[in-house]
N, C-alpha and C positions, 0 to 999 in steps of 0.2 A: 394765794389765799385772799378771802375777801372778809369783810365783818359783815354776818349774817340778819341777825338781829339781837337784840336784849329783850330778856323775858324777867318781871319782877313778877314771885310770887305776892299771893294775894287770898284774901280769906274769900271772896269774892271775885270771881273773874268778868261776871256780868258786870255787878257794882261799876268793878273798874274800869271799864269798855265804859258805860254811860259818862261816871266822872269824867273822864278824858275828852272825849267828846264833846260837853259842854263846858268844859272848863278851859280847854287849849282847840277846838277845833277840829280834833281828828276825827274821820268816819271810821267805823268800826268795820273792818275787811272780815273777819271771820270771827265764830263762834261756835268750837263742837259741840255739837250736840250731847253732850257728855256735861258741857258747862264748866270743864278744868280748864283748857286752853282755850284764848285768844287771841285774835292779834289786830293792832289799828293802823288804816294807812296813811305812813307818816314818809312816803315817797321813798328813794333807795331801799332804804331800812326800814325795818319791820320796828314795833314797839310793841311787844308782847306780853301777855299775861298768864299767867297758869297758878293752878289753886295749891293750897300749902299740902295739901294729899299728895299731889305730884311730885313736889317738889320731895318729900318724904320715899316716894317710891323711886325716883329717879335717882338719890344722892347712895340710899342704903345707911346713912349717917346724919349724927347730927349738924343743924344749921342753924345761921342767925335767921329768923325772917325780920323782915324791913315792919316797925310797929311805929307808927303817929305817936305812941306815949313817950317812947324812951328817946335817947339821943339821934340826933339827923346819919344819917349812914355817912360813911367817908367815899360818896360819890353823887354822882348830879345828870339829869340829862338838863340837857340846856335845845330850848324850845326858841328859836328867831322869828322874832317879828318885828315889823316896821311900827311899829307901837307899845312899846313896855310898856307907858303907865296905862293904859285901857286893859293889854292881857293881863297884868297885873292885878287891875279893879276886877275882871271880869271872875278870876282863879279863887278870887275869895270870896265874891259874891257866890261861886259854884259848890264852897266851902274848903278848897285850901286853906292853910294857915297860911299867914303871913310871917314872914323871916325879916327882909330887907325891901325894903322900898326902893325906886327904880333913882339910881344913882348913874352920875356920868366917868366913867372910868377913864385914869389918862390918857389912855391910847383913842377914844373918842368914844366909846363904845358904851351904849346906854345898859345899865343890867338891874334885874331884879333878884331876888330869891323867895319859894313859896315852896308848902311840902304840900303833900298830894295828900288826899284821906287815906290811902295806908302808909304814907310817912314817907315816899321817895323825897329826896331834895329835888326842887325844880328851878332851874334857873332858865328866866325870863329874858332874852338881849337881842340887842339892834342887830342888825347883819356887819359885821366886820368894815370896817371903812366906808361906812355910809356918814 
């Protein structure tokens, strides 16, 4: 078994494609034509999106979706870069909120936190023993 990709529903799937994009750098690999699924290339894994229609016809039940108003989810993708404080500045100027400012963690490791415009947690960090 392998870990395929992660898919956040989204009220928008274009929206989120653009956000991502200009916000963290990723090019957008596909978009069906249907406009419910997504997905952005983020190398090995995929970073996917699909609309909360989907996710309603997929599940057959109810679900949390991930919402910017209410509390941060009890999860994070974590995006590396050889530069927090700049992806940092750049995820708010894109219109991220801001969580945590880019801090040095004891193990060496620079990190940030920002949520996305539909509310994922994102964490911002150095590459591991750099």
């Amino acid at each position: 078994m392998k870990f395929g990709y992660t898919i956040i529903y989204v009220n928008s799937v274009a929206d989120a494609l653009v956000f991502y994009e200009k916000a963290f750098g990723f090019k957008s690999r596909f978009l069906h034509e249907s406009g419910e699924y997504g997905e952005l290339d983020t190398g090995a894994t995929a970073l996917a999106f699909a609309s909360l229609g989907l996710a309603e016809a997929n599940f057959g039940e109810a679900y949390l979706p991930v919402n910017a108003e209410a509390a941060a989810p009890g999860i994070e993708l974590a995006f590396v870069t050889d530069d927090v404080p700049a992806a940092y500045q750049n995820a708010i100027d894109c219109g991220a909120s801001p969580i945590r400012g880019p801090v040095e963690k004891p193990w060496g490791q620079i990190v940030a936190y920002v949520r996305s415009i539909e509310g994922t947690l994102i964490e911002l960090c150095s590459p591991m023993g750099s």
